[in-house]
Backbone bond lengths (Angstrom), bond angles and torsions (degrees), N, CA, C in turn:
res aa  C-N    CA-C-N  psi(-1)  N-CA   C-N-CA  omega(-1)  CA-C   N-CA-C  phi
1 X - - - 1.467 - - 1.519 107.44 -
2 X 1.521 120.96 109.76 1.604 121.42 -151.41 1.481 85.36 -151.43
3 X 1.443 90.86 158.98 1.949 109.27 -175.93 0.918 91.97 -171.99
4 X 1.573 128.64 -152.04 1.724 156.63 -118.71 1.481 94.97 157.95
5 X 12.531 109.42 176.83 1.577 118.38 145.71 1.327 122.39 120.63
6 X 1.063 89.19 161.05 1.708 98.02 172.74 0.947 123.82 -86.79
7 X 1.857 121.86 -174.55 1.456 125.76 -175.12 1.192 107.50 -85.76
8 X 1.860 121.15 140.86 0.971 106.06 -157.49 1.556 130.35 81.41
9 X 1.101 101.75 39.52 1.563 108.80 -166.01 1.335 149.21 23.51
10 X 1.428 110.29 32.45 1.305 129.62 -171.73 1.677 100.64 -63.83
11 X 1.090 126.63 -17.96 1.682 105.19 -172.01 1.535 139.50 3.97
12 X 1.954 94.68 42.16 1.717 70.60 171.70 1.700 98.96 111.71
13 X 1.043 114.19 -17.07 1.338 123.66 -156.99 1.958 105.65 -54.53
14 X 1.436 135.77 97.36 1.187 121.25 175.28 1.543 101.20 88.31
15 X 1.486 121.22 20.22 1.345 103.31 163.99 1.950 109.65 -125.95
16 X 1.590 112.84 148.81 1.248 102.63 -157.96 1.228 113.36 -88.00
17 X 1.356 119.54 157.84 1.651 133.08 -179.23 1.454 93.70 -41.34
18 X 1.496 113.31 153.69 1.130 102.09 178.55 1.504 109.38 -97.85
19 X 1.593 114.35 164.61 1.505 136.34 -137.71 0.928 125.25 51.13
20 X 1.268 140.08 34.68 1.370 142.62 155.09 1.779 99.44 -98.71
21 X 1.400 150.70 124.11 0.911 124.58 142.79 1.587 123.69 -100.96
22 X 1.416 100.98 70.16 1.615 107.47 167.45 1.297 125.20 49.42
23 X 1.161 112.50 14.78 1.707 99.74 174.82 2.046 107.88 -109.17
24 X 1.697 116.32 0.46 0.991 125.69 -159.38 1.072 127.04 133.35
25 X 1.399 109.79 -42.61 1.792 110.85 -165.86 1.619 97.98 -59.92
26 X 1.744 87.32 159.47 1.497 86.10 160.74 1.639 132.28 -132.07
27 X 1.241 123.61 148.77 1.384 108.57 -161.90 1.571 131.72 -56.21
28 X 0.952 111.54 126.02 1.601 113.02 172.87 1.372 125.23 -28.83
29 X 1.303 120.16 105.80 1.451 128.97 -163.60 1.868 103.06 -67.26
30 X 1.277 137.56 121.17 1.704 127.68 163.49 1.401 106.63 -84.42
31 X 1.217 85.33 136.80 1.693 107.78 -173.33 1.666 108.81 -95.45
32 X 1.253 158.16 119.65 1.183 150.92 -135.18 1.601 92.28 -138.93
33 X 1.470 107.14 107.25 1.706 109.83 165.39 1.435 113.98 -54.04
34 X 1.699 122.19 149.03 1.633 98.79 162.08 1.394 113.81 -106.85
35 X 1.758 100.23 115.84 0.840 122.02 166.73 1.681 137.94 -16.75
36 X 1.124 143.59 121.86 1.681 126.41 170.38 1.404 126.50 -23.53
37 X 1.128 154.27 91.86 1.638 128.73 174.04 1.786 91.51 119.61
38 X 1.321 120.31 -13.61 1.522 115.15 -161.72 1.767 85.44 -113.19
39 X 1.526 77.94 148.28 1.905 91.82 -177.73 1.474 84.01 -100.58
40 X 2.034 88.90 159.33 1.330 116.46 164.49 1.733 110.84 -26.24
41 X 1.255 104.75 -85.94 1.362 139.80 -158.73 1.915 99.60 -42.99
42 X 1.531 107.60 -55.03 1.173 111.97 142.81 1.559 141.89 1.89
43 X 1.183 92.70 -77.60 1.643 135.02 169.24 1.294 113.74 -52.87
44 X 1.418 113.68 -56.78 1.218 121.66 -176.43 1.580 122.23 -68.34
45 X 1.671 98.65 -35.12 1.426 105.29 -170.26 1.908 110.58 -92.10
46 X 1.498 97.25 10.82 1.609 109.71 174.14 1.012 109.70 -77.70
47 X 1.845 105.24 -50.29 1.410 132.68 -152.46 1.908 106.55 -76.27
48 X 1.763 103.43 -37.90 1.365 100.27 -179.61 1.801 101.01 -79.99
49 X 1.351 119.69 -18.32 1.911 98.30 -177.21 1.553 98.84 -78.85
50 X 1.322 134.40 -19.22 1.278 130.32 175.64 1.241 120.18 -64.23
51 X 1.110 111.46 -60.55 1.677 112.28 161.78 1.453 140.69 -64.56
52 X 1.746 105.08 -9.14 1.301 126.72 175.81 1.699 108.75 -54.25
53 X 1.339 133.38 98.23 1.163 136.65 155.49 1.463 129.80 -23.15
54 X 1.606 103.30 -40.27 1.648 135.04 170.02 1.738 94.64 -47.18
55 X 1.301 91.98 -85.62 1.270 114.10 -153.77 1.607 115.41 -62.64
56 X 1.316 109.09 -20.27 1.781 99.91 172.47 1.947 92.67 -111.35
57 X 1.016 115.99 33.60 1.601 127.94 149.26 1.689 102.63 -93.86
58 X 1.306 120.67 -79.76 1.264 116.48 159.30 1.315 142.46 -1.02
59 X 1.258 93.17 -64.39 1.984 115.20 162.69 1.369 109.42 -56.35
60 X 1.685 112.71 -55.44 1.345 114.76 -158.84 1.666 113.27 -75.55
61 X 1.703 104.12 -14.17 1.916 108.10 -176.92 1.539 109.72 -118.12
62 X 1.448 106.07 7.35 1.763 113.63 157.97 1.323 102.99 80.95
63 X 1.266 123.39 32.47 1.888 140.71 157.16 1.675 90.00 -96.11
64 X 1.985 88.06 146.91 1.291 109.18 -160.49 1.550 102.27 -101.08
65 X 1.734 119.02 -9.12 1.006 119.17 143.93 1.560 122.79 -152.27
66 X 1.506 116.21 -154.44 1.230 103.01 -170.31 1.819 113.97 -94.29
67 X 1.429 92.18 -14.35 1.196 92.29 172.16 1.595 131.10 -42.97
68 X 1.467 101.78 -33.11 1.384 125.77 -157.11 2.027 82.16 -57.72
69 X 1.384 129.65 -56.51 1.057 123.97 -178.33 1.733 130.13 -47.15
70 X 1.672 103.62 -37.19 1.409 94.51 155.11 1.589 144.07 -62.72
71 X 1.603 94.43 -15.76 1.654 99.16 171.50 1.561 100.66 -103.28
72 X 1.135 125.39 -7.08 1.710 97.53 146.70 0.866 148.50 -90.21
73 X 1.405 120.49 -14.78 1.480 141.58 137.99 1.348 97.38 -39.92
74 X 1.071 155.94 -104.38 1.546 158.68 -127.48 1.545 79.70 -73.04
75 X 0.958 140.87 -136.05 1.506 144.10 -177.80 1.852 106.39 33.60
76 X 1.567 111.93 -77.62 1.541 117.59 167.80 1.080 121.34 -25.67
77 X 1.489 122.36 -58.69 1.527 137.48 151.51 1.384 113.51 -41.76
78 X 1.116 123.10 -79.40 2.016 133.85 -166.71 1.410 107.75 -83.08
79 X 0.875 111.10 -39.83 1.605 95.23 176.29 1.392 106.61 66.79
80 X 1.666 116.34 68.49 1.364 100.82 174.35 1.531 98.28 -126.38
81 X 1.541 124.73 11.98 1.612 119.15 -174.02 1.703 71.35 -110.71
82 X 1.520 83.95 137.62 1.720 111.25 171.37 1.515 112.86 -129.24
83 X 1.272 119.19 132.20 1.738 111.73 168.29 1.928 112.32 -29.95
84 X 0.949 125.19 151.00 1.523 118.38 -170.18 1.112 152.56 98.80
85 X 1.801 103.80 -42.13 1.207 116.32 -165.48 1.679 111.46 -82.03
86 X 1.349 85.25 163.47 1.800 97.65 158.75 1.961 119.26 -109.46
87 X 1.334 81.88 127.53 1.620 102.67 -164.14 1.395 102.59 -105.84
88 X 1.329 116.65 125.80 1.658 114.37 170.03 1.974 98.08 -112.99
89 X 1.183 120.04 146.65 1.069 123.95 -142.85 2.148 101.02 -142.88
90 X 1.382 109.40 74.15 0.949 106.68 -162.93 1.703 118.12 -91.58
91 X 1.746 107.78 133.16 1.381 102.90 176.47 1.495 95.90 86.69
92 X 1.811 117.20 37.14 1.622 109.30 -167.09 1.337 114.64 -84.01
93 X 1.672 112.37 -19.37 1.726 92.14 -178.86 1.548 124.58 -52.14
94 X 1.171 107.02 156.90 1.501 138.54 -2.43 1.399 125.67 -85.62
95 X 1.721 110.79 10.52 1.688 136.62 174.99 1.558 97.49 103.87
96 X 1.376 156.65 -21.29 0.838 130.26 -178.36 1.735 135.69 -4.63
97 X 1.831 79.44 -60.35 2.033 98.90 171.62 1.257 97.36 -67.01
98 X 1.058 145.48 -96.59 1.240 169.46 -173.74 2.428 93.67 -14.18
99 X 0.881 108.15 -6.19 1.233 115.76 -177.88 1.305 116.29 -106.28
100 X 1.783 114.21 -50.12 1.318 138.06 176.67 1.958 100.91 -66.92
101 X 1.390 107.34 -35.17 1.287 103.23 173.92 1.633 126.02 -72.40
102 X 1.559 109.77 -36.35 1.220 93.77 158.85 0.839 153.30 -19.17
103 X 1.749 90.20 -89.11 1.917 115.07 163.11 1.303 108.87 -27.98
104 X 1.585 127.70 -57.47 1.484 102.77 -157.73 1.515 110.53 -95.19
105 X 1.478 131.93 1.77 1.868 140.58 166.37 1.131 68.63 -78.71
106 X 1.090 171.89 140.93 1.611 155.21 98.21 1.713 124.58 -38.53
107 X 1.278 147.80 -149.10 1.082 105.88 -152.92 1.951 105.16 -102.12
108 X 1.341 120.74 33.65 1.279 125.34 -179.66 1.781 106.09 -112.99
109 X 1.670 94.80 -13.43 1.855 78.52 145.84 1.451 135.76 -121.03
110 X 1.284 126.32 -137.10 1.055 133.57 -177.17 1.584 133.10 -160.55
111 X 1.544 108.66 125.35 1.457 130.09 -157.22 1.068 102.52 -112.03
112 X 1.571 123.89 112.72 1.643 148.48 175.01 1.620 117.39 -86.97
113 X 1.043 120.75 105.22 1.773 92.00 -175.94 1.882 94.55 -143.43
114 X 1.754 103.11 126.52 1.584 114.07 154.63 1.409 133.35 -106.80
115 X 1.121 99.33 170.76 1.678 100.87 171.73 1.676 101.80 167.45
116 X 1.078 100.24 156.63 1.386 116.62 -164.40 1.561 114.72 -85.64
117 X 1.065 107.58 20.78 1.224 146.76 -155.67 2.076 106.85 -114.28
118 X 1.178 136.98 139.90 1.575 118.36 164.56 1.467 91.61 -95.41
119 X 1.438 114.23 144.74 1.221 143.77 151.22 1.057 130.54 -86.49
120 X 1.332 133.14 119.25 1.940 130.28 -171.75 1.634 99.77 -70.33
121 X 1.088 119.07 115.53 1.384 110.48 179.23 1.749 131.62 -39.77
122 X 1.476 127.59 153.00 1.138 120.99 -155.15 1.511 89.14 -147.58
123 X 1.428 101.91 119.51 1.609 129.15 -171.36 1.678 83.06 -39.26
124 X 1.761 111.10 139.61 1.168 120.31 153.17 1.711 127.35 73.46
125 X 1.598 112.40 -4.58 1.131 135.96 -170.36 1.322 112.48 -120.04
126 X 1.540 120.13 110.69 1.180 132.80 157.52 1.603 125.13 -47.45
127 X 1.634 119.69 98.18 1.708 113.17 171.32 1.605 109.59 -115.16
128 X 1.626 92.18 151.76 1.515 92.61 168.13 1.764 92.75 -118.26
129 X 1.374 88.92 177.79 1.659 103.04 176.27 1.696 100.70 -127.86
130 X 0.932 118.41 81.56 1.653 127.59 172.34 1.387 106.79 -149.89
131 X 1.429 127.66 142.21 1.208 155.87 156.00 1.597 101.24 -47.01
132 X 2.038 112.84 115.24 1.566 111.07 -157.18 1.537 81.34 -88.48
133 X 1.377 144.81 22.19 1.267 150.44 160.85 1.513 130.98 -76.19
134 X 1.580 95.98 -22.96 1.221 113.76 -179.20 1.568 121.14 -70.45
135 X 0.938 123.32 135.74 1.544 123.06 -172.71 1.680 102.30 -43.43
136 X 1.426 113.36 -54.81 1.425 97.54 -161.59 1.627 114.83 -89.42
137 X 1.287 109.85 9.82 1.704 108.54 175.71 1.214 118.85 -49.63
138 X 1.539 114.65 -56.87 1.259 100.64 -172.31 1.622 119.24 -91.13
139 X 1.199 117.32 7.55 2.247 98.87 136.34 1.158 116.95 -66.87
140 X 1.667 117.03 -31.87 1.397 105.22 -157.19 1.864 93.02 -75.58
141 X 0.995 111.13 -43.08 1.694 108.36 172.64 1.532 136.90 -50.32
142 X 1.548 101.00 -33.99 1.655 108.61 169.47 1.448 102.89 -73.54
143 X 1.975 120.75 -55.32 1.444 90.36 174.75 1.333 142.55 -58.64
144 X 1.123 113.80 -23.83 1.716 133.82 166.97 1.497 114.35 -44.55
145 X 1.066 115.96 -36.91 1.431 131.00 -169.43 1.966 100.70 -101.80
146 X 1.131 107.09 -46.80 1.303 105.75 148.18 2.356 103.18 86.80
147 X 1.431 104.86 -1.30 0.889 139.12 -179.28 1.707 148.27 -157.66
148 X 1.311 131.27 -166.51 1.307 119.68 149.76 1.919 113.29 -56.82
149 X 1.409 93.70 149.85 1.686 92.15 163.13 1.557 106.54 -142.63
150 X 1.928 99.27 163.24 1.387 98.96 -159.68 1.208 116.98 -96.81
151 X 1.846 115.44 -9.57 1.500 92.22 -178.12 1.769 67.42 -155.10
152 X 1.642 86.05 160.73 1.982 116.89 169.50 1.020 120.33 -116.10
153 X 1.298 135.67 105.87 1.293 137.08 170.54 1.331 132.31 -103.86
154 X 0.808 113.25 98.45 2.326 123.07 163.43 1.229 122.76 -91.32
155 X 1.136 99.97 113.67 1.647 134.12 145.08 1.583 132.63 -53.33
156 X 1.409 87.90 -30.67 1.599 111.60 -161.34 1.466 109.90 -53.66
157 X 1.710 111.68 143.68 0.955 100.95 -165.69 1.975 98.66 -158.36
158 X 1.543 124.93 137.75 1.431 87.03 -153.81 1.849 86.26 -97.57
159 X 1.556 103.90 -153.45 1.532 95.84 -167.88 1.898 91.68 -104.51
160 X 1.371 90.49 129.42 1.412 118.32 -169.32 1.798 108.98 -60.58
161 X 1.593 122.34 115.87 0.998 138.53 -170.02 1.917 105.88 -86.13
162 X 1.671 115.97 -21.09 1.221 97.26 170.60 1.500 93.05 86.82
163 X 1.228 129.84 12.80 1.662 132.83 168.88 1.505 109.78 -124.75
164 X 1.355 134.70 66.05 1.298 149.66 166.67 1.558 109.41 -0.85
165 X 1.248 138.88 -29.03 1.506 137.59 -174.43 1.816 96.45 -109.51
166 X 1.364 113.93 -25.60 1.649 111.33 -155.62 1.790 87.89 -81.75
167 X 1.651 108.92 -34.90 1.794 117.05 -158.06 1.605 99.61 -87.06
168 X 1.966 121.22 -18.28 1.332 110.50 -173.34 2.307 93.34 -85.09
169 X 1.063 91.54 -32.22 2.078 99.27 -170.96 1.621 108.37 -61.53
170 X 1.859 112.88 -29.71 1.312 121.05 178.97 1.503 105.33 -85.16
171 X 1.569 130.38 -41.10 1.325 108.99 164.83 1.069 131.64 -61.37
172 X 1.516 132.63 -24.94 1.238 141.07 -139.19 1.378 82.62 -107.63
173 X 1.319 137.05 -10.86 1.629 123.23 -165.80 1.491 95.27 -93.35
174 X 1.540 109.76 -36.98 1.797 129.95 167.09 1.633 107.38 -30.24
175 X 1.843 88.29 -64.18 1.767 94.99 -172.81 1.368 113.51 -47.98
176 X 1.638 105.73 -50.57 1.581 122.55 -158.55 1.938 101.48 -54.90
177 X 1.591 94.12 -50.64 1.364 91.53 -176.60 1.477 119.50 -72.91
178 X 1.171 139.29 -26.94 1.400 137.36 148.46 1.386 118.96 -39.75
179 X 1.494 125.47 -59.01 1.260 130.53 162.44 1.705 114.16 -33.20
180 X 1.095 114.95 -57.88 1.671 120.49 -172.00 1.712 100.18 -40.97
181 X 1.359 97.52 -65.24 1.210 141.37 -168.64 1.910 98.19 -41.74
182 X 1.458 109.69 -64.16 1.280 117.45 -177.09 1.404 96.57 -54.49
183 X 1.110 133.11 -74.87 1.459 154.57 165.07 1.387 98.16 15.58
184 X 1.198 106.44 -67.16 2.066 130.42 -161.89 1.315 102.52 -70.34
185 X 1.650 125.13 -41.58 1.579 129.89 -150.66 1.842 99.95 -105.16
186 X 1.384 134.97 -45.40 0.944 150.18 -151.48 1.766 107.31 -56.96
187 X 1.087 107.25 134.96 1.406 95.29 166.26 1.844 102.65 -118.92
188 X 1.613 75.66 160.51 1.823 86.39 -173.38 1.346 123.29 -32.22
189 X 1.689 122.97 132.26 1.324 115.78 -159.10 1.346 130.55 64.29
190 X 1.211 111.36 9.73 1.302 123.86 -169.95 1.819 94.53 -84.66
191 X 1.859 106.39 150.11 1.643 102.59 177.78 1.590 123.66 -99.00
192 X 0.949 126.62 142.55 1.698 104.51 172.57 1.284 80.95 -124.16
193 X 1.991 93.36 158.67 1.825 105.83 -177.88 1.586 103.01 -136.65
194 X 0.882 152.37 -177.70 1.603 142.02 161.45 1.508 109.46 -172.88
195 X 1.132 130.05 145.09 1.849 138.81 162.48 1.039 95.82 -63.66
196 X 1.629 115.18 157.21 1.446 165.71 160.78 1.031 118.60 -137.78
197 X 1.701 106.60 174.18 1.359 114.28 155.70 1.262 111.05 -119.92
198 X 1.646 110.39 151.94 1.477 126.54 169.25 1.507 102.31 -39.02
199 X 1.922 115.39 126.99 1.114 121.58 159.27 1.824 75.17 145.07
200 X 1.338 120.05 -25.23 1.898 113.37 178.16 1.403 110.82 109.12
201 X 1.253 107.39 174.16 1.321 109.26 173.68 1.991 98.76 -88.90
202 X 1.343 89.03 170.57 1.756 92.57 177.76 1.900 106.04 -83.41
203 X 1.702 82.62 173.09 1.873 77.72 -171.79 1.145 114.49 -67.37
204 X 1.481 131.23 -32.12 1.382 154.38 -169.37 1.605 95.48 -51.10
205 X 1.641 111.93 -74.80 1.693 121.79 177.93 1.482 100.24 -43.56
206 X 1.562 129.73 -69.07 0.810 130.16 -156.97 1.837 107.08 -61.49
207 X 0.943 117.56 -55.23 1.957 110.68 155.16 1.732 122.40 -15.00
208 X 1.313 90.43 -59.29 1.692 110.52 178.82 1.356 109.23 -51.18
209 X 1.575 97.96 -79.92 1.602 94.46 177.31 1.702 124.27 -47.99
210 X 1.200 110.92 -54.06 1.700 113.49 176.31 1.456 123.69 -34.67
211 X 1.307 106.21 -44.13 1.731 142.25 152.66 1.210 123.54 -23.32
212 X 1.735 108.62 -62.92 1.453 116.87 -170.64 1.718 96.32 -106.54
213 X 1.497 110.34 -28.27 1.538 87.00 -167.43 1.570 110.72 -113.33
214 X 1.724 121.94 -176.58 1.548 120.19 -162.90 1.752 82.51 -86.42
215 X 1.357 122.79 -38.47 1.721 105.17 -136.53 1.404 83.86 -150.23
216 X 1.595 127.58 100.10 1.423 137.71 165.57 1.995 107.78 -81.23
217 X 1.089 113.31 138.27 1.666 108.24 172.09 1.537 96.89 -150.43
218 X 1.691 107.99 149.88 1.338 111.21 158.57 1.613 90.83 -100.58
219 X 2.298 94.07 157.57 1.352 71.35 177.09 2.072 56.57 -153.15
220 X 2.130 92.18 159.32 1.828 101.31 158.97 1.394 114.28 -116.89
221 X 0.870 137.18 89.30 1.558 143.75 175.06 1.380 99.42 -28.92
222 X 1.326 112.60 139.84 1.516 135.40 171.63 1.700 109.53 -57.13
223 X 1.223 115.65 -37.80 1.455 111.08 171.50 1.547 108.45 -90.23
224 X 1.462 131.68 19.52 1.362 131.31 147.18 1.395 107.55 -73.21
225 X 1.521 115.73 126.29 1.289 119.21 178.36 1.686 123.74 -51.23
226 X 1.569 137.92 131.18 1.271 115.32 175.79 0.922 144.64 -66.72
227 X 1.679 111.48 11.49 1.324 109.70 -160.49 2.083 82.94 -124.04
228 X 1.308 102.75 8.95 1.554 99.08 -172.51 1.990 95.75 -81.58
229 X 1.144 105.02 153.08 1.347 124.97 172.23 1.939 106.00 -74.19
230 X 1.573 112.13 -34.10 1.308 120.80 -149.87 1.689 91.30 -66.54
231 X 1.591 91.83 152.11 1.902 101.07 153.57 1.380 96.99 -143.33
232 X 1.560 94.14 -154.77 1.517 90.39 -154.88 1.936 99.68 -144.54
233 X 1.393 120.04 85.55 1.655 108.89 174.88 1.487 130.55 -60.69
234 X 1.395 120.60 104.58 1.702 117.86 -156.57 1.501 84.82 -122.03
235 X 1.211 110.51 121.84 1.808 146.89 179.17 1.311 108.13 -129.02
236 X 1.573 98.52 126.51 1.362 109.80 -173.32 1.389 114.37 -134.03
237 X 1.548 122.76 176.74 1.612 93.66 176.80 1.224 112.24 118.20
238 X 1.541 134.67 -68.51 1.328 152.44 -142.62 1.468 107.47 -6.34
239 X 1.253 106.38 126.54 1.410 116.35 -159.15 2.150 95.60 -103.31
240 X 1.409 113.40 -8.84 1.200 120.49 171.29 1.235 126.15 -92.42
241 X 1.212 128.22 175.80 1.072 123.07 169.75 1.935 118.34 147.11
């Protein structure tokens, strides 16, 4: 379970990857020898984070990955991080999200984030290191939060088998169980968001959400890679509470 500015959640907002300085040029592509002992595939997937615009943006605005840019993109758009809130932040390594969420609860709320995963700690942000699969995560998460919370976020994602129907049924069980989960914690109007893969959520999920929330959307953020399968279900609204 893996993921990824200014005050006020500017992350970056309108400033360019770095080496480009805006007049056109474009950055110098690195070419990556393959190494002795290093596979192709290897090679390749060195060669695309090097040239990734994302990812040495990331570096250059002190996000731990690039992800962190797809949840500000979606956010810029939806507008569901508000000064205040309490954010539980699921599937957060390596915190990217869990960073971008800060900034914009600013420091009168509060940002929850697990994963089975260790996390380097992140000024002001509550992490656990447990599997949100585990039977007892989610008490340990409502007390943590210690109240209602305003929005749910997943990342989660399981480890990809390379069987296109087996890797969309293992995320979607991710979503389902996050969903439950949001369901229980959310307070009214509260948002839940979660990954997929291209092809949608099923009708069943999609029932659920329609159910509990005002305004269901798939959406793929521009800093989702194009060749990635992932999207992103952002439900807002919460009609419970």
């Amino acid at each position: 379970m893996t993921k990824g500015g200014s005050s006020n959640g500017g992350g970056g907002r309108g400033s360019k990857p770095k080496g480009s300085s805006g007049r056109g040029e474009r950055a110098l592509k690195v070419k990556v020898k393959t190494a002795k002992g290093r596979r192709i595939s290897s090679t390749r997937w060195l060669e695309r984070q090097l040239n990734d615009p994302y990812v040495q943006r990331a570096k250059a605005e002190g996000f731990r990955s690039r992800a962190a840019f797809k949840l500000l993109e979606m956010d810029d758009k939806h507008g569901f991080l508000q000064r205040g809130q309490t954010v539980i932040d699921l599937g957060a390594a390596p915190g990217g999200w869990c960073q971008v969420a800060k900034k914009r609860v600013g420091p009168e709320g509060k940002v929850i984030g697990i994963d089975f995963q260790e996390i380097e700690p992140i000024p002001d942000v509550e992490l656990i290191c447990l599997d949100f699969m585990d039977d007892t995560a989610p008490d340990i998460l409502k007390d943590m939060a210690g109240g209602p919370v305003d929005v749910v976020m997943s990342d989660m994602a399981a480890f990809a088998t390379g069987h296109r129907q087996t890797d969309h049924l293992r995320i979607m069980g991710l979503c389902e169980a996050a969903l439950y989960f949001a369901v229980e914690v959310l307070s009214p109007d509260g948002a839940f968001f979660c990954k997929i893969l291209q092809g949608g959520a099923d009708h069943d999920l999609l029932m659920l959400l329609k159910q509990n929330f005002k305004t269901v959307k798939h959406v793929k953020p521009a800093a989702s890679r194009a060749d990635s399968a992932e999207m992103y279900l952002v439900a807002q609204g919460f009609k419970g509470g």
